[in-house]
N, C-alpha and C positions, 0 to 999 in steps of 0.2 A: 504494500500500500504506500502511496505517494504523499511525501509532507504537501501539505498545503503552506503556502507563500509567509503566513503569520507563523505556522508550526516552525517552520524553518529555519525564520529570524529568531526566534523563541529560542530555537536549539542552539545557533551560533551565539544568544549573548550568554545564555546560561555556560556554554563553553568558554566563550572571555573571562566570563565572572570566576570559573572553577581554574583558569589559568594563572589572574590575577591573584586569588585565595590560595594558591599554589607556591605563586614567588615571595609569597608575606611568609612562607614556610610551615602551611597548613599540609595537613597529608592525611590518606588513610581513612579510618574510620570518622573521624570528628569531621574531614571533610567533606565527607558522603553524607552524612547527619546534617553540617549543616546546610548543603545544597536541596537535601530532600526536605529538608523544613523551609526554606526559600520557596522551594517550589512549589508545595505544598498550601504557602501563603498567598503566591500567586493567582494561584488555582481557585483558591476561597475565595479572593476578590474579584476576580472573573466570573464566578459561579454565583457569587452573593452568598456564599457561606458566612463571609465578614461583610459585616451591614458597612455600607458607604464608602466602600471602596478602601478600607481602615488600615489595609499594610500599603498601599500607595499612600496615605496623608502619614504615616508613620514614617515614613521611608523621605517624601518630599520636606517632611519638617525638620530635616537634618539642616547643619549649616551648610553653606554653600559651597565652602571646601571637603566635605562630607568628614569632616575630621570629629566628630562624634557620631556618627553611621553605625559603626559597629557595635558603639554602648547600646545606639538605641535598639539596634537587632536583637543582639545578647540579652537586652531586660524583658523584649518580646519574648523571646523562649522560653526566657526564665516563667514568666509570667504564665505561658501558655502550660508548661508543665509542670507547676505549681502545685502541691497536690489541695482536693475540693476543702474549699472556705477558707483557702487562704490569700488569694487575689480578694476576694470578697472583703476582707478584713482590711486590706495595707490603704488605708485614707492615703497615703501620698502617691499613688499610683498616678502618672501623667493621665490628662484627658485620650488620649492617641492609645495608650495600654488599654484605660478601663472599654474602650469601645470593643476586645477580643475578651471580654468576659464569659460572651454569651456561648464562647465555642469551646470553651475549656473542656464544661463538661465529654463535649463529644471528644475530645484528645482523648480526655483520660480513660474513657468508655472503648474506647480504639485501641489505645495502649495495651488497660487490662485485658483485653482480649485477647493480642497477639501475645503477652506473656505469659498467660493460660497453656 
């Protein structure tokens, strides 16, 4: 089966990105983790799994030299796999985090099952 024009570019930046994540001297497992969770996030706001498009306004509200990008990813994860009622709890959570509230549960529902 044939990429389609979007799938395509889709492939090639995710290939930049895992290049780039590569000469910062990421490897391996952690790197596979965390492309699959990029991707993953992608997919959500494409699909509307994440209400309003929330890991693109996460990602856009970086600074302009992206020199905090990473914290903000990394606090995404964290966030995402949190275990249940404790995102619920943390008052200082950025506006841009609290809006992947509502999908936690399903991770952790996802999770538990593959580690079943």
């Amino acid at each position: 089966m044939a990429l389609s024009p979007t799938e395509s570019l889709a492939l090639e930046k995710l290939g930049r990105l895992c290049d780039a994540l590569e000469q910062c001297g990421h490897s391996g497992h952690c790197l596979d983790v965390c492309l699959a969770r990029i991707l993953f996030c992608l997919f959500a706001d494409n699909t509307g799994i994440f209400q309003d498009r929330a890991f693109l306004h996460c990602v856009e509200g970086s600074k302009n030299d992206g020199s905090d990008l990473a914290g903000r990813v990394s606090n995404l994860f964290e966030t995402l796999g949190a275990p249940d009622g404790t995102v619920a709890k943390n008052a200082l959570l950025s506006p841009n985090i609290q809006a992947f509230q509502s999908i936690i549960a399903i991770l952790l529902m996802v999770v538990h099952i593959h580690n079943a």
